[in-house]
C-alpha positions in Angstrom: -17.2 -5.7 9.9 -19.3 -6.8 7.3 -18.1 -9.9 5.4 -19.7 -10.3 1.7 -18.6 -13.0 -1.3 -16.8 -11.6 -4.4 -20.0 -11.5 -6.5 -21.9 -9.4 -3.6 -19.0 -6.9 -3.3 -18.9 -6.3 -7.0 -22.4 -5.7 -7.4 -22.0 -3.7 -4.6 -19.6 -1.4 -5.9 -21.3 -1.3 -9.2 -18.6 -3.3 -11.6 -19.6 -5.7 -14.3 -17.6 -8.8 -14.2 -16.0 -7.7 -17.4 -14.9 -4.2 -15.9 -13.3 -6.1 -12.7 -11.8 -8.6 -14.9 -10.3 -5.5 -16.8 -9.1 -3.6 -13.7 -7.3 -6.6 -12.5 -6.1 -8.0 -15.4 -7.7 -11.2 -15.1 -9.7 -12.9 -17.9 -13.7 -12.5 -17.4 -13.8 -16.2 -17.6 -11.9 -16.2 -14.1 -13.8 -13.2 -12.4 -16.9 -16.2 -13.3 -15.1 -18.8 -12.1 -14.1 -17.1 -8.6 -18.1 -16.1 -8.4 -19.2 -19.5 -9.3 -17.1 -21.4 -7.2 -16.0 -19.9 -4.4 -13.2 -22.7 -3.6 -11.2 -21.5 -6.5 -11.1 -18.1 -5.5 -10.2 -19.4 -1.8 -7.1 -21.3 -3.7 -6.3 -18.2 -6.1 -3.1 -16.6 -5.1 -2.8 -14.0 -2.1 -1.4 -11.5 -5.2 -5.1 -11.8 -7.1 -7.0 -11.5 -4.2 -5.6 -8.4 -3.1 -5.4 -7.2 -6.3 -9.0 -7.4 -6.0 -9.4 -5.9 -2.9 -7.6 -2.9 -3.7 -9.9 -2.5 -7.0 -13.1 -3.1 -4.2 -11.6 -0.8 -1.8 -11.8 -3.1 0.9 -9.8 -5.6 2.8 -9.1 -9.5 2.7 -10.9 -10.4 5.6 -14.3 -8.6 4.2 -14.8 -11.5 1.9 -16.1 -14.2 2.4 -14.1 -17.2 1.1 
Protein backbone atom coordinates (compact mmCIF):
# COMPACT_ATOMS: atom_id res chain seq x y z
CA UNK A 1 0.00 0.00 0.00
CA UNK A 2 1.30 3.14 -0.93
CA UNK A 3 1.34 5.73 1.83
CA UNK A 4 1.52 9.62 0.54
CA UNK A 5 1.06 13.12 2.68
CA UNK A 6 -2.14 15.18 2.21
CA UNK A 7 -0.44 17.56 -0.26
CA UNK A 8 0.90 14.47 -2.44
CA UNK A 9 -2.53 12.87 -2.61
CA UNK A 10 -4.24 16.05 -3.71
CA UNK A 11 -1.96 16.85 -6.33
CA UNK A 12 -2.36 13.48 -7.16
CA UNK A 13 -5.91 13.45 -7.67
CA UNK A 14 -5.75 16.68 -9.42
CA UNK A 15 -7.61 19.22 -6.65
CA UNK A 16 -6.49 22.71 -5.95
CA UNK A 17 -6.42 23.38 -2.29
CA UNK A 18 -9.34 25.62 -2.75
CA UNK A 19 -11.46 22.80 -4.51
CA UNK A 20 -10.60 20.32 -1.46
CA UNK A 21 -11.20 22.96 0.96
CA UNK A 22 -14.75 23.36 -0.91
CA UNK A 23 -15.51 19.60 -1.02
CA UNK A 24 -15.01 19.26 2.56
CA UNK A 25 -16.20 22.19 3.86
CA UNK A 26 -13.10 23.35 5.39
CA UNK A 27 -11.67 26.88 5.00
CA UNK A 28 -8.57 26.88 2.42
CA UNK A 29 -6.61 28.43 5.09
CA UNK A 30 -6.94 24.90 6.90
CA UNK A 31 -6.36 22.63 3.78
CA UNK A 32 -2.68 25.00 4.02
CA UNK A 33 -2.32 24.48 7.39
CA UNK A 34 -2.80 20.52 7.29
CA UNK A 35 -0.13 20.61 4.14
CA UNK A 36 2.16 22.82 5.92
CA UNK A 37 2.24 21.25 9.08
CA UNK A 38 1.58 17.91 9.13
CA UNK A 39 1.21 17.75 13.08
CA UNK A 40 -1.99 19.67 12.81
CA UNK A 41 -3.52 17.45 10.40
CA UNK A 42 -2.24 14.38 12.72
CA UNK A 43 -4.33 16.30 15.67
CA UNK A 44 -7.38 17.24 13.36
CA UNK A 45 -10.37 15.20 14.21
CA UNK A 46 -11.02 11.53 12.94
CA UNK A 47 -14.45 13.21 11.28
CA UNK A 48 -12.10 15.73 8.96
CA UNK A 49 -9.78 13.31 8.06
CA UNK A 50 -12.08 10.95 6.69
CA UNK A 51 -13.98 13.42 5.31
CA UNK A 52 -10.98 13.86 3.30
CA UNK A 53 -10.35 10.50 2.51
CA UNK A 54 -13.64 9.89 1.15
CA UNK A 55 -13.15 13.17 -1.17
CA UNK A 56 -9.44 11.38 -2.14
CA UNK A 57 -10.96 8.10 -2.55
CA UNK A 58 -8.74 6.40 -0.38
CA UNK A 59 -8.25 5.21 3.12
CA UNK A 60 -6.83 6.56 6.53
CA UNK A 61 -3.98 4.51 6.66
CA UNK A 62 -2.74 5.81 2.98
CA UNK A 63 -1.64 9.01 4.46
CA UNK A 64 1.02 9.74 5.81
CA UNK A 65 0.60 11.56 9.16
Amino acid sequence: MTKYTLEQWRKLKGLSQEELARKSGLSARTIINYEKEPNAFSKASYQKVQKIADILEIKLSQFIL
